[in-house]
N, C-alpha and C positions, 0 to 999 in steps of 0.2 A: 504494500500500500504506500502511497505517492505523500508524504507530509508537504500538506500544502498550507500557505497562509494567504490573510487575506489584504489588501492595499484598496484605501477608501482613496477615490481619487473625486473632485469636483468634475462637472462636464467642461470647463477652459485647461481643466490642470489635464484631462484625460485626452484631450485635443492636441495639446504640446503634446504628452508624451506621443501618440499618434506619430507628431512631424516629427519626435528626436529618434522613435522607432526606424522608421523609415528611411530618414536622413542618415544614422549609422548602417543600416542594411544595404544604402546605394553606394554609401563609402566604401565598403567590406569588397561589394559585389558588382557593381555596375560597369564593371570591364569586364569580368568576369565571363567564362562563356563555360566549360566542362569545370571549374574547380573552384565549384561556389562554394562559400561558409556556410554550411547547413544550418550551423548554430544560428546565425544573425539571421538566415529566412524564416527557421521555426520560431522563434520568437517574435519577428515582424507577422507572421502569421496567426499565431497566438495572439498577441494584444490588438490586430485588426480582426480578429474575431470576437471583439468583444465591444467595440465597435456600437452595434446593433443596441446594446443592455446603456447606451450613453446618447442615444437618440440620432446618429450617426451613419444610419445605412446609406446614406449619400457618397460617404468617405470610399464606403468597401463593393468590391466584387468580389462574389463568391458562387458557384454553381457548384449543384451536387457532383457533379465529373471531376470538378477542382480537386475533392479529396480534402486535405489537411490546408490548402493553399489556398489565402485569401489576399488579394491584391488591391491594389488603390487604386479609385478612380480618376477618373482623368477630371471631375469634380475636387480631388482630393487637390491633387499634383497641378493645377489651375486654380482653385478656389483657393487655396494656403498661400501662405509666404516660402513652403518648400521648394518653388521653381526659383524664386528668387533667390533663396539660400544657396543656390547651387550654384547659379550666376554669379553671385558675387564671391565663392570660395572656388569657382575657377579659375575668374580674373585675376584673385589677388594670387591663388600659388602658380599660375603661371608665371606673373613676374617676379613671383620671388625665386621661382624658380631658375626661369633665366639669369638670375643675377647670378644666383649661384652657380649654374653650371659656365656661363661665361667670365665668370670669378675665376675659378679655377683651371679653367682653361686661359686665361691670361696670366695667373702666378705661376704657372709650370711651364708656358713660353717665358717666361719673362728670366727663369731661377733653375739653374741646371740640377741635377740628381744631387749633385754633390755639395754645394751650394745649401740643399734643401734639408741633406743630409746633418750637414754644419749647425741647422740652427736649432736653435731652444725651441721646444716647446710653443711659450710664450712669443717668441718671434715668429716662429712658421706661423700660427693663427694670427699674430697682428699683420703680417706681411699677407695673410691670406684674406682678411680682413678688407686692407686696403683697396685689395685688387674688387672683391665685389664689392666695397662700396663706389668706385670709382663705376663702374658698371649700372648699379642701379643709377647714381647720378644720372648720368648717362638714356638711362630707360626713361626716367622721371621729365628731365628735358625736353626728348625727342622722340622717345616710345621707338618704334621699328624704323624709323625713319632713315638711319644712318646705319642698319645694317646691311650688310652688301653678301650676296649666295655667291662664292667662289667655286664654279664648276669644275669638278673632276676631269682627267682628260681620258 
């Protein structure tokens, strides 16, 4: 037998969890194609089948063929602020991403092995530091503007 407890949630408080369900299931999963986290679907499944008991049948899609698999609707992913959440934590790890992978691809042209080898600790990160800061600057400025695609031959 399964020891279960119980969690009194308001209908706003059960709403968010709703979009932070979800929201961690798309992070988990959403590239994903054969080697999804079962754990992070059963659970987004679980709490949007409960859904219905918070006045919510709008949020969920569910048919009896579904099985154990309850899905959001496109009510859910349009009527929420979760399309926008996603927008704005693509925008921003994109460019912080870029900083850093053209961070580091600037302080490793710029600082031979040996060089890199040489330094403390505290120096390699400050020195690596520089370089993506000088990068995001850079992004901040001009955004794509001033990057240039140098074709392979």
């Amino acid at each position: 037998m399964k020891n279960s407890q119980s969690i009194l949630f308001t209908k706003k408080q059960f709403k968010s969890l709703l979009k932070v369900v979800y929201l961690g299931n798309w992070m988990a999963n959403a590239f994903r194609t054969d080697d999804t986290h079962k754990d992070y679907e059963s659970i987004e499944d679980y709490i949007f089948s409960q859904a219905p008991k918070f006045g919510m049948d709008k949020h969920v899609d569910h048919e009896a063929t579904d099985g154990d698999r309850y899905f959001p609707t496109n009510t859910f992913e349009q009527g929420t602020d979760v399309h926008k959440l996603h927008e704005e934590y693509d925008e921003e790890t994109f460019w912080d991403e870029m900083a850093e992978r053209l961070g580091e691809k600037e302080f490793f042209e710029k600082y031979t092995i040996d060089e890199i080898k040489k330094m403390s600790q505290s120096e390699y990160f400050s020195k690596l530091i520089e370089c993506v800061d000088k990068i995001e600057e850079e992004l901040e400025l001009h955004g794509l503007d001033n990057l240039k695609r140098v074709k392979s031959e």
